[in-house]
C-alpha positions in Angstrom: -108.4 93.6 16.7 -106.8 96.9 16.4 -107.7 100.5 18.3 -107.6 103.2 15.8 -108.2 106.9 17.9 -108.6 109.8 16.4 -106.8 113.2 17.4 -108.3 116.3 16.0 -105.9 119.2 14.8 -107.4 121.9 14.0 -105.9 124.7 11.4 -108.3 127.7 10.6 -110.3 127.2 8.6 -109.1 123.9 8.1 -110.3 121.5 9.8 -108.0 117.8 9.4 -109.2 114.7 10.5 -106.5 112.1 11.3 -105.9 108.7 12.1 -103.5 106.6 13.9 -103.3 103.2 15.0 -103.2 103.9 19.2 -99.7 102.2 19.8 -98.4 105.6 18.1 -99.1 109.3 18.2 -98.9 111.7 15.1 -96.0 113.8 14.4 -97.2 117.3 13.7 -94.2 118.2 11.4 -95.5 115.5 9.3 -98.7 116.9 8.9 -97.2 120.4 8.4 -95.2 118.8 5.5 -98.3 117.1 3.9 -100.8 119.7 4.1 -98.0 122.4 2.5 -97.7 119.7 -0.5 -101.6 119.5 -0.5 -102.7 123.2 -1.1 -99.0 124.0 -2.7 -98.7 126.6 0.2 -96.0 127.5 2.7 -97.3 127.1 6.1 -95.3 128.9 8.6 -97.4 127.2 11.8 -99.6 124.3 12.7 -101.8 125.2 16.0 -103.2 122.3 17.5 -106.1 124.9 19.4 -107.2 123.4 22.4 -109.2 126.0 23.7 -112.6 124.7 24.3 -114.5 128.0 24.3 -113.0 128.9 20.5 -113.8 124.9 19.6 -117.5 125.0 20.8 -118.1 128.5 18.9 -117.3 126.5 16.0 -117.8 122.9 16.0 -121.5 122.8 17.2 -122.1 119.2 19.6 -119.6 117.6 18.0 -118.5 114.1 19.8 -114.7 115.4 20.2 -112.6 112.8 21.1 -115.5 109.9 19.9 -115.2 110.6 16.4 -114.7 107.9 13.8 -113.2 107.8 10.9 -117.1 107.2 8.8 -117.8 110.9 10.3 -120.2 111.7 7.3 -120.0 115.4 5.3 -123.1 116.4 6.0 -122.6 116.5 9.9 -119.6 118.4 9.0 -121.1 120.7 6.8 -124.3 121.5 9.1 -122.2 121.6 12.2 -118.6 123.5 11.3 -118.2 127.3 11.4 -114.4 126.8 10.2 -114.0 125.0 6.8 -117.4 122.7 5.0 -114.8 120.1 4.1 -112.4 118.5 5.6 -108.9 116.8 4.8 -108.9 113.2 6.2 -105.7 111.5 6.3 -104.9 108.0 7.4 -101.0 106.7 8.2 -99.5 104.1 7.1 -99.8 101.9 10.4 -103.9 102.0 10.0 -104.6 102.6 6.5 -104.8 98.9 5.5 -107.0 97.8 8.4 -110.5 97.0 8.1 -111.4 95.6 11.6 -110.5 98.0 14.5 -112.7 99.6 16.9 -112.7 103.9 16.9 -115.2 106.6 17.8 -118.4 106.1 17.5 -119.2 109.7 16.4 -121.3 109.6 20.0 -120.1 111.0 23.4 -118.7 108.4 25.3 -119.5 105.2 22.7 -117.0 103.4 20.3 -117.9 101.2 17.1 -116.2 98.0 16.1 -115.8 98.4 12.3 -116.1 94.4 10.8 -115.5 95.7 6.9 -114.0 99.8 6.5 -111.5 100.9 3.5 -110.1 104.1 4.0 -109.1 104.1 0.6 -112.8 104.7 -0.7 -113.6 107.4 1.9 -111.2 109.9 0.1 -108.2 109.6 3.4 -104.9 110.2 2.3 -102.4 108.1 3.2 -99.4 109.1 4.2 -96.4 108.6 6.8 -97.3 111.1 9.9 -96.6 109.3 12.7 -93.8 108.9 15.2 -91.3 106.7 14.4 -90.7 104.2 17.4 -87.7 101.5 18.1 -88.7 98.7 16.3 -90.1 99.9 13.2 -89.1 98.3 9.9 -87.1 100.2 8.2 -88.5 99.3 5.0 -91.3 97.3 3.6 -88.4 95.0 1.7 -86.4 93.6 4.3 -86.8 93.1 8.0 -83.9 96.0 9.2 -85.2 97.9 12.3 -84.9 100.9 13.7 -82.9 101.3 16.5 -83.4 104.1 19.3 -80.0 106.1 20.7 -79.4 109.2 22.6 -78.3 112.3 20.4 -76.8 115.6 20.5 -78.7 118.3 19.2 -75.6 119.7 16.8 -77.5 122.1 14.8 -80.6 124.3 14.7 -83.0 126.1 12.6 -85.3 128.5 13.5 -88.3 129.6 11.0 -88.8 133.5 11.9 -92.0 133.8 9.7 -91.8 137.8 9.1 -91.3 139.3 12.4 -87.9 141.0 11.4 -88.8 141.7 7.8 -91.4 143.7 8.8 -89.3 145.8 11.3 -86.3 146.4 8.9 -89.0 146.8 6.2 -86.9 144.1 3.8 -89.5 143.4 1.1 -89.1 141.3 -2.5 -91.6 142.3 -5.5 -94.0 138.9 -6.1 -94.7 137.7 -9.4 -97.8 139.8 -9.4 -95.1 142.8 -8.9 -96.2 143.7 -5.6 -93.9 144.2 -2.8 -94.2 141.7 0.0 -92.4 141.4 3.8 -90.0 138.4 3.7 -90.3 135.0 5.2 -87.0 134.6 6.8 -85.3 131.7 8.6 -82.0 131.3 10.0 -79.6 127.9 11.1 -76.9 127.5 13.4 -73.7 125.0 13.8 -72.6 124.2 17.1 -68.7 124.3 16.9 -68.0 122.6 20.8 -71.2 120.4 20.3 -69.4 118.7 17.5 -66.7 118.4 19.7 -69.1 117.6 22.3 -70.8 114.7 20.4 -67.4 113.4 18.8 -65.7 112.7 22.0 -69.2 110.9 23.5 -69.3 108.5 20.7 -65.1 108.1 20.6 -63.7 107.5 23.9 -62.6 104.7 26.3 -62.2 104.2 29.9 -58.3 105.8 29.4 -59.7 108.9 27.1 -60.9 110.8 24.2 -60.0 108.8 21.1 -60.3 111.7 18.3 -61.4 111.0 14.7 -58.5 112.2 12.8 -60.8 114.3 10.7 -61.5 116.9 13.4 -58.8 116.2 15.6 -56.3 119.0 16.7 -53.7 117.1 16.1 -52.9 114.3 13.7 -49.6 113.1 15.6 -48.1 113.0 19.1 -44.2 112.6 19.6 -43.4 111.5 23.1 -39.7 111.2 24.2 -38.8 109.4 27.1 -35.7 111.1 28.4 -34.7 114.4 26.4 -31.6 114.4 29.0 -30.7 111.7 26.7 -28.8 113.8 23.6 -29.9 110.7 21.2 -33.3 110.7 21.8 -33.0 114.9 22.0 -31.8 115.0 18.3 -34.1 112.1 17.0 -37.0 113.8 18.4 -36.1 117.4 17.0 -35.4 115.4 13.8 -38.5 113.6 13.5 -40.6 116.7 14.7 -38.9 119.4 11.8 -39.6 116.4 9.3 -43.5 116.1 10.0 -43.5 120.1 9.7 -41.8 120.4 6.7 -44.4 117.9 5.3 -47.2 119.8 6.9 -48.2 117.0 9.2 -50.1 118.8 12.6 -47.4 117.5 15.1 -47.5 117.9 18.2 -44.4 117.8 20.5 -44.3 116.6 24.0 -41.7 118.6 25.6 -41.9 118.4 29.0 -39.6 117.1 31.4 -41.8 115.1 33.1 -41.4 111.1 33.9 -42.7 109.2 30.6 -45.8 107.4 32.6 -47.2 110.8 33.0 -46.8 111.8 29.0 -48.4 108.6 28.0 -51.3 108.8 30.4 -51.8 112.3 29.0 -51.6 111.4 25.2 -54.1 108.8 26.2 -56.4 111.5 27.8 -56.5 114.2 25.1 -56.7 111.4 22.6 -54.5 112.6 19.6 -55.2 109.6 16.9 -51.2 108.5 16.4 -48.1 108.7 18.9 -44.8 108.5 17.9 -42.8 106.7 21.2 -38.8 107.7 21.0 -37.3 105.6 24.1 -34.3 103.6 23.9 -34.3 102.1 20.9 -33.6 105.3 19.4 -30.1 104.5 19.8 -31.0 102.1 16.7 -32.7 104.5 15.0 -36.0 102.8 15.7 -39.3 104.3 17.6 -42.7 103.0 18.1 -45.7 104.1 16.3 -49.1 103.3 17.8 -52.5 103.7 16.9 -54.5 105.6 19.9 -58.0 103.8 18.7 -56.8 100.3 19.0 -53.9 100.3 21.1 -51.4 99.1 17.4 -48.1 99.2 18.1 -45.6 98.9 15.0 -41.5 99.5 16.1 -40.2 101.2 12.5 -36.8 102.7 11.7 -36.8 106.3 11.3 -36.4 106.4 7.8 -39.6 104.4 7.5 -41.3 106.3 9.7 -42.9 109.1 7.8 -43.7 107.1 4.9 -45.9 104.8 7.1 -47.3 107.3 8.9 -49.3 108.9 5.9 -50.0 105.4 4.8 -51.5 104.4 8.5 -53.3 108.1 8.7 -54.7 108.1 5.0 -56.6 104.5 5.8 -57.4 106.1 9.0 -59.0 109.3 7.3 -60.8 107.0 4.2 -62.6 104.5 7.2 -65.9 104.6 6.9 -67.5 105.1 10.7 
């Protein structure tokens, strides 16, 4: 046996009955969406009004809260000041039951419905509730939803025509009469991104940048530049990943090689290039900051597996 409540949103004139099985709640946007589909109009607000002085004015002893979905016309018609008739809808999650118990269309009494089809009292259905961890995903397989913390990355704002009607921007309608605009706006969060990026690409040692948006594609660490070998290798390799416009960057510093690596770990650049002493061979290490890879590749080798690495790296699908 299923509960099926009832919450009442009002839009004047409109008055909208909806439906809901009582595990979930309905998601206004939904509605917004539907009932702009509906009339073919454009909406710029859905009011949920609450106010029970404005509700009594015009919904005359009407069980609020106890109303079931067999509410008839007539009591609608004799009792509403706002619209005669109203737009029932149904969701998904309740539209094919036909034992529940709902509103009684009484104060403070509910009905157990044995044999009810919202189909043949004229409810749409449609999807307007909130989604909730666990849901199938679709009717033709058994994949759920999953629930995860986000980062809100972008925005948009509907500004209705507050502005318009200040800067007096108009456009002619089709009837050729001029009309204030309905203007919106969006927004990208640059250091969000960044921001989100680094929360879902890290490990205990660091950020472990996509190479997409990464600042840097490439790291080159030298051990020792006291050492003239690994000096001119590193100012070799370096001028060699420029010239092929490769976004190098070059650890210069003087400081003791643990330090550089626990750095390069830290700020996360996807590749480092490792010059120690095998660069007497002509050989350096190339690893792979996301899963720790090492190869040990000759110089001359060096660029061409690079781009091969990094081009796999920038066609992986996360």
């Amino acid at each position: 046996m299923f509960f099926v409540t009832h919450l009442k949103r009002l839009v004047r004139p409109n008055g909208i009955s909806v439906f809901v099985s009582d595990i979930y709640e309905a998601r206004t946007l939904s509605l917004f969406n539907l009932i702009n589909k509906l009339h073919s109009s454009s909406l710029i607000k859905l009011q949920k009004i609450e106010d029970k002085t404005t509700i009594g004015k015009n919904l005359v002893n009407f069980p609020l809260g106890f109303i079931g979905p067999d509410l008839d016309n007539k009591t609608i018609k004799a009792n509403s000041n706002w619209d005669k008739k109203w737009t029932r809808i149904v969701d998904h999650s309740a539209s094919s039951l036909t034992k529940f118990i709902s509103g009684g269309n009484k104060v403070d009494f509910h009905k157990v419905f044995q044999e009810f089809s919202f189909t043949s009292k004229d409810y749409l259905i449609g999807d307007i509730r909130n989604a909730k961890k666990g849901d199938k995903i679709s009717i033709y397989d058994d994949e759920e939803l999953k629930e995860k913390k986000g980062i809100e990355i972008g925005h948009i704002f509907q500004l209705g025509q507050k502005y318009s009607e200040k800067l007096n921007a108009k456009f002619s309608d089709k009837d050729g009469q001029l009309k204030n605009l309905w203007m919106g706006c969006y927004g990208i969060g640059v250091t969000r991104i960044a921001q989100a990026a680094i929360e879902q690409n890290h490990d205990q040692k660091g950020i472990c940048w996509p190479i997409q948006i990464s600042p840097f594609e490439v790291i080159i660490i030298p051990t020792n530049l006291k050492d003239p070998i690994q000096s001119d290798l590193t100012e070799q390799i370096y001028n060699n990943f420029l010239i092929n416009k490769i976004d190098v960057l070059l650890d210069d510093r003087n400081d003791r090689a643990g330090v550089k690596f626990k750095d390069a770990e830290l700020i996360g650049i996807p590749f480092q290039i490792i010059i120690g002493r095998d660069s007497i061979n002509k050989e350096v290490e190339l690893l792979c900051r996301t899963n720790n890879t090492k190869l040990k590749i000759s110089t001359d080798k060096l660029l061409e597996t690079f781009i091969s690495e990094s081009e796999i790296m920038y066609n992986k699908k996360s």
